[in-house]
C-alpha positions in Angstrom: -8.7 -21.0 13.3 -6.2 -22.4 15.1 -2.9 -21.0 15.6 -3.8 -17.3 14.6 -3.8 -14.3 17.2 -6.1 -12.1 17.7 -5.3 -9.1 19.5 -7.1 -5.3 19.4 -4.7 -2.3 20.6 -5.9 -0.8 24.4 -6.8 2.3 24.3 -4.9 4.2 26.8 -7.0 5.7 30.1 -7.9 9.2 29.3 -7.5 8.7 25.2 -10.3 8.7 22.4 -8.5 8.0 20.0 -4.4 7.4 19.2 -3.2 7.3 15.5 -0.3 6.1 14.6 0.8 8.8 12.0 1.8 8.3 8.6 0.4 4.1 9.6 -3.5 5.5 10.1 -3.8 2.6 13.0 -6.0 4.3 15.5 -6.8 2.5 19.1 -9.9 0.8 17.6 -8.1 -0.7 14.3 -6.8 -4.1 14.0 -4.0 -5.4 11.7 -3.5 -8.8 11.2 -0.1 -10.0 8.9 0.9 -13.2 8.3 4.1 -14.6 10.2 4.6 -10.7 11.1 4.4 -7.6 13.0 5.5 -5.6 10.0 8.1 -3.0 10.4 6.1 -0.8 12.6 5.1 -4.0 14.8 1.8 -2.9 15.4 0.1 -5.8 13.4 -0.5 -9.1 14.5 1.3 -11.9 13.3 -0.7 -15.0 12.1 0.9 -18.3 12.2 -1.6 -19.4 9.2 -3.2 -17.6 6.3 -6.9 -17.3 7.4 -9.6 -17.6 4.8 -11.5 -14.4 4.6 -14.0 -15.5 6.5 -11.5 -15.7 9.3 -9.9 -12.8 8.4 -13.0 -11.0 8.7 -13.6 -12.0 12.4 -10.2 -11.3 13.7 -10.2 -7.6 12.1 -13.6 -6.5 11.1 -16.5 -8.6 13.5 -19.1 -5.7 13.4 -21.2 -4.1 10.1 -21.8 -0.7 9.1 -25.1 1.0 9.6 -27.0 3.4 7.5 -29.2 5.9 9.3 -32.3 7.0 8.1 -31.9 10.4 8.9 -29.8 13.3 10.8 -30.2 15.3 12.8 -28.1 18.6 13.2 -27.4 21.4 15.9 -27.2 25.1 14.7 -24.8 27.5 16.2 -27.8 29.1 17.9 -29.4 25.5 19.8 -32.0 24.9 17.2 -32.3 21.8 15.9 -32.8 20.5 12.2 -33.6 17.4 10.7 -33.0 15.9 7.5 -33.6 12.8 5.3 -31.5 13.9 2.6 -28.7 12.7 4.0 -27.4 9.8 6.5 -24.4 8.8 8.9 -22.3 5.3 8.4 -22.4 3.7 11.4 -20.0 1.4 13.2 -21.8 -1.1 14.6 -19.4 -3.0 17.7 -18.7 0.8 19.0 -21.1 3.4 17.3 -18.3 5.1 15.7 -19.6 7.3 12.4 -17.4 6.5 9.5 -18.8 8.8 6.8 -21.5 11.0 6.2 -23.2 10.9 2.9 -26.4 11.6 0.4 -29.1 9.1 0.9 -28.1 7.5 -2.3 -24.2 6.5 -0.9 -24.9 2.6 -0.3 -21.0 1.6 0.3 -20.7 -2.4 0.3 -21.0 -4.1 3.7 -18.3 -5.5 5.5 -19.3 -9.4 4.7 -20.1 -8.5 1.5 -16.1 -7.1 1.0 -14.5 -10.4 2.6 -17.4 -12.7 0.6 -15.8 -10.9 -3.2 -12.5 -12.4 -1.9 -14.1 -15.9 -2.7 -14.9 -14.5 -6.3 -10.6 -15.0 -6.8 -10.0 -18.7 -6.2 -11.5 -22.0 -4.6 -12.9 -21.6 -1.4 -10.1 -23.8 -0.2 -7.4 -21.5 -2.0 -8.2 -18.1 -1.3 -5.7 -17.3 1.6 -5.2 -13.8 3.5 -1.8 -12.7 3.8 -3.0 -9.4 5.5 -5.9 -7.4 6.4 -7.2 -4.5 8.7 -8.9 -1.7 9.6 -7.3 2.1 9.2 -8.6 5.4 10.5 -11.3 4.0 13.2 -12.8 1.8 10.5 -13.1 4.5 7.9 -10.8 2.1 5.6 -11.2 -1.7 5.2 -8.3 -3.5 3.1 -7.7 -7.4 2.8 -4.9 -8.8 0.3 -4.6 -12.4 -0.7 -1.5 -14.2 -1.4 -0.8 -14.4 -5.2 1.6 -16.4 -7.3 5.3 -16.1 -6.2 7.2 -15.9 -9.3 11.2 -15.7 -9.5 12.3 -12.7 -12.0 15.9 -13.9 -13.3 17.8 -17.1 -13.3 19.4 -17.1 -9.9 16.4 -17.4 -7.1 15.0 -13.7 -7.0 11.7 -14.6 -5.9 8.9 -12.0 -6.2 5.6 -12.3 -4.1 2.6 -10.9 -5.7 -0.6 -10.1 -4.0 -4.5 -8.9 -4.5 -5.4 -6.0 -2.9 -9.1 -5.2 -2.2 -9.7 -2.0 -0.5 -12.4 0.5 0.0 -13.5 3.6 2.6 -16.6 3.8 4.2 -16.0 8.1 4.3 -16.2 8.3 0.5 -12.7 8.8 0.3 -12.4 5.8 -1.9 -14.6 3.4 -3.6 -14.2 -0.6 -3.7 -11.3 -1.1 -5.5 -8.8 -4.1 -6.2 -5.3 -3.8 -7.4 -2.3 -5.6 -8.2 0.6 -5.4 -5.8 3.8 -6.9 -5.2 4.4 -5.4 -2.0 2.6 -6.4 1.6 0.1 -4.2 2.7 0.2 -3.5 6.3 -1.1 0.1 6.6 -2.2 3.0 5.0 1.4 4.0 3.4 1.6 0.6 2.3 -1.9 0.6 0.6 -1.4 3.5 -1.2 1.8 2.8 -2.1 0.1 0.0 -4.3 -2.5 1.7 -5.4 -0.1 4.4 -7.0 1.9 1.5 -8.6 -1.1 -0.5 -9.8 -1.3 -0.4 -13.7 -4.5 -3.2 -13.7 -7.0 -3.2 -11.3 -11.0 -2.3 -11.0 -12.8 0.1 -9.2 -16.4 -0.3 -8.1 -18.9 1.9 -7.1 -20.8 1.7 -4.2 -24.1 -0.4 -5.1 -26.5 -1.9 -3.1 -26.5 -4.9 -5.0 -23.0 -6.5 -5.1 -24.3 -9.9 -7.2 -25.4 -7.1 -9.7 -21.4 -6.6 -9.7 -19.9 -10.1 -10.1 -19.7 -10.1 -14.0 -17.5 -7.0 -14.2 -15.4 -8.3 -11.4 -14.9 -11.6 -13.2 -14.0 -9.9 -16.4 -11.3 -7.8 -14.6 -9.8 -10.7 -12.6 -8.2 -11.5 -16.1 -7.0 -8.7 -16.5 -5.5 -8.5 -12.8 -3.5 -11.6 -14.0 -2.6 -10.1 -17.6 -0.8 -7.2 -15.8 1.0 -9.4 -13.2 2.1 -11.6 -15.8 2.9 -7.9 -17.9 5.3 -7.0 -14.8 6.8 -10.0 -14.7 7.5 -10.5 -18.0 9.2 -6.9 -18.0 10.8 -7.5 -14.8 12.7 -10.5 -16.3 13.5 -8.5 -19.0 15.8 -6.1 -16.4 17.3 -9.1 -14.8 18.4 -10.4 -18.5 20.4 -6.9 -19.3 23.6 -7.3 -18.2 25.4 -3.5 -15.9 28.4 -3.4 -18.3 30.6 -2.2 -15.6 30.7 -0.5 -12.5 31.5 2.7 -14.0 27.9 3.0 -15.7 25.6 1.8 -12.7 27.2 4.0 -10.7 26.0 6.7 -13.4 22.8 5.1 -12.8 22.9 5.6 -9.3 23.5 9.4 -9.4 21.3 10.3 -12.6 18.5 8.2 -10.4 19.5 10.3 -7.5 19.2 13.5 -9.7 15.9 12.7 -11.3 14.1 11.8 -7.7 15.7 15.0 -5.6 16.7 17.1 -8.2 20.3 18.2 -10.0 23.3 18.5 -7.8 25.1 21.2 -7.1 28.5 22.3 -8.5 31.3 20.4 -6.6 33.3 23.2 -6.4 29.9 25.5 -4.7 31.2 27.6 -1.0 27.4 27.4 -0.7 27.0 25.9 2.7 23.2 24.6 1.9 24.8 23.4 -1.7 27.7 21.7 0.1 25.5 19.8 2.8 23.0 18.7 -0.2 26.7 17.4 -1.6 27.5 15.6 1.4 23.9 14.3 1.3 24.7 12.8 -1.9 27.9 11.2 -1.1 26.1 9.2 1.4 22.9 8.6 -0.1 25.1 6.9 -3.1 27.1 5.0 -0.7 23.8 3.6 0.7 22.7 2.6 -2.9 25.6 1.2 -3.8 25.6 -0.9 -0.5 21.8 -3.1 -1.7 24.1 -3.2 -4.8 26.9 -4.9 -3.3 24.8 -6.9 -1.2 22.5 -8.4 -3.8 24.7 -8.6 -7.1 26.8 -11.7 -5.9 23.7 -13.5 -5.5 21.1 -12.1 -8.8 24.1 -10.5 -10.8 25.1 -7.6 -12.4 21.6 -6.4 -14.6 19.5 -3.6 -14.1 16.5 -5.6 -12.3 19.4 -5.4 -9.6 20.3 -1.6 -10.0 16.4 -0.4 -10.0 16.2 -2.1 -7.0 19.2 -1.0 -5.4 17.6 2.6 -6.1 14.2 1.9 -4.5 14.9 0.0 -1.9 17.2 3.4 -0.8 14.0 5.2 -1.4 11.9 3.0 0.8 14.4 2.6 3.8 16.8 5.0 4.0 17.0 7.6 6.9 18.4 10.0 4.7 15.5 10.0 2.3 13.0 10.3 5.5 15.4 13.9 5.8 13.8 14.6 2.7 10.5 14.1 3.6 9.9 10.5 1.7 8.4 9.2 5.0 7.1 12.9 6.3 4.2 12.3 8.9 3.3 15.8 7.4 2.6 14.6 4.8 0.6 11.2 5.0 -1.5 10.5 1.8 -1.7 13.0 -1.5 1.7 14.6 -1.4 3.4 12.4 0.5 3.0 9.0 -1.3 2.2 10.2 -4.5 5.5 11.3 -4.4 6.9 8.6 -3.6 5.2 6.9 -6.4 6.3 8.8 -9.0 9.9 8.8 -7.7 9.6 4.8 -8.0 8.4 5.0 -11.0 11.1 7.3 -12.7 13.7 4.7 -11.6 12.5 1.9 -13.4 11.9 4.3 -16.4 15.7 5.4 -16.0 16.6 1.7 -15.3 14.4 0.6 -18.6 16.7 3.2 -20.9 19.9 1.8 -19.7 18.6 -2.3 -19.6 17.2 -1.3 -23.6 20.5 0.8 -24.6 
């Protein structure tokens, strides 16, 4: 393990617990990248890729455990017991991550990082990120897939596996193909939204039971990377006839993620700041564009990205509530999601026209 960095967050004096809104990173999480902080630059960077049994001890070095029973306070100090039902435990701090039906039986915390072995040789499988979210309520590790170049001209795409589950019984085990890095909870779902082959698991006591089905989906995890791929290059090989149309793209893509414009010629003062919102927004597309069709060329791989990577960065789509702390998880990134994926279906009419 030499040459990684391990490091937990403090916990301020006086605090229980600090969450990092819209990340999930509370004060007992830890994040570990690979060669980086991430954009919030509260993970660790990793000068390596750990294997996951590494990754496991740098982010995750405690189990869960099940209770056998609860044990509740009434309103009026009487006291009532219950097998029906138990408490996940955290076992480094006593933390309870869930409470559940006897029956719940999540998948333990070596037996997640040992199913990243079930994807490659022991020797192969790397970690190119993992961590903790919530307190521990959410484990996630991905793996560094195949780095494929979509085009002719050097436009490299990294693709990763993303294993993930929730110990609350907000999510079962689940694994999902991503080509983004997953460094926290807006991350992770952003992928999950985006996935179109993946596998779900329920919780089961007996994860050997499991390793058939998983086997079986692992080819189909690399079907629908190869699928994307395949489409992807498809973009990058339709030719933007001229500057004219993307920039038609660029507003019809604006248009079908916020809305239709207003009138030009509105005295509404809401209408005409939503106007001036627009000019800019469609400046800051067509900046990406400038700055990556000299090097991948003129084709709609190019303009969808353009759109999206306005949609992931821009500070006038956080005004609109694309990166709203308010709203973290359902809204918020399911949202997003969808407004991703209308671009590409947008992008997809022009590249086939």
């Amino acid at each position: 393990m030499d040459g990684i960095v391990v490091q937990h967050f403090n916990r301020p004096k006086g605090a229980e617990c600090i969450t990092v809104m819209a990340h999930l990173i509370e004060s007992s999480d830890t994040v570990a990248v690979y060669q980086s902080k991430a954009w919030h630059g509260l993970a660790q960077a990793l000068d390596t890729y750990p294997n996951p049994t590494e990754a496991r001890q740098i982010v995750a070095p405690w189990e869960i455990m099940p209770s056998t029973d609860l044990t509740v306070t009434l309103p009026n100090g009487n006291m009532v017991a219950t097998d029906e039902f138990k408490a996940i435990v955290r076992s480094d701090n006593g933390a309870i991550l869930g409470l559940h039906s006897r029956k719940y039986s999540p998948v333990s915390v070596g037996d997640f990082f040992d199913l990243c072995y079930e994807f490659g040789a022991v020797d192969t499988v790397k970690v190119d990120s993992a961590g903790t979210l919530r307190g521990g309520k959410t484990l996630f590790c991905s793996l560094k897939g195949d780095t494929v170049e979509i085009g002719t001209r050097g436009d490299l795409s990294k693709g990763y596996l993303l294993l993930a589950q929730a110990f609350d019984g907000t999510m079962a085990l689940r694994g999902d193909c991503a080509f983004i890095r997953t460094v926290c909870n807006n991350t992770m779902t952003a992928n999950h939204l985006a996935s179109r082959t993946g596998f779900t698991l329920r919780h089961t006591r007996n994860m050997g039971d499991r390793m058939a089905d998983v086997r079986k989906v692992i080819a189909g995890w690399k079907a629908g990377q190869d699928a994307a791929v395949t489409e992807a290059n498809k973009f990058a090989a339709a030719p933007v006839r001229s500057r004219a149309e993307v920039q038609e793209f660029f507003l019809r893509a604006l248009e079908t993620t916020y809305g239709v414009l207003p009138s030009a010629t509105t005295t509404d003062k809401r209408e005409q700041s939503t106007l001036a919102w627009a000019a800019t927004s469609l400046a800051q597309i067509g900046a990406y564009w400038d700055a990556e069709e000299p090097t991948y060329g003129a084709n709609w791989w190019v303009a969808a990205n353009a759109v999206t990577a306005y949609l992931q960065h821009s500070t006038e789509a956080s005004r609109l509530g694309v990166n709203s702390d308010a709203r973290v998880y359902a809204d918020l990134y399911g949202a997003q999601g969808d407004r991703k994926g209308a671009v590409l279906n947008l992008a997809r009419e022009y590249a086939m026209a």
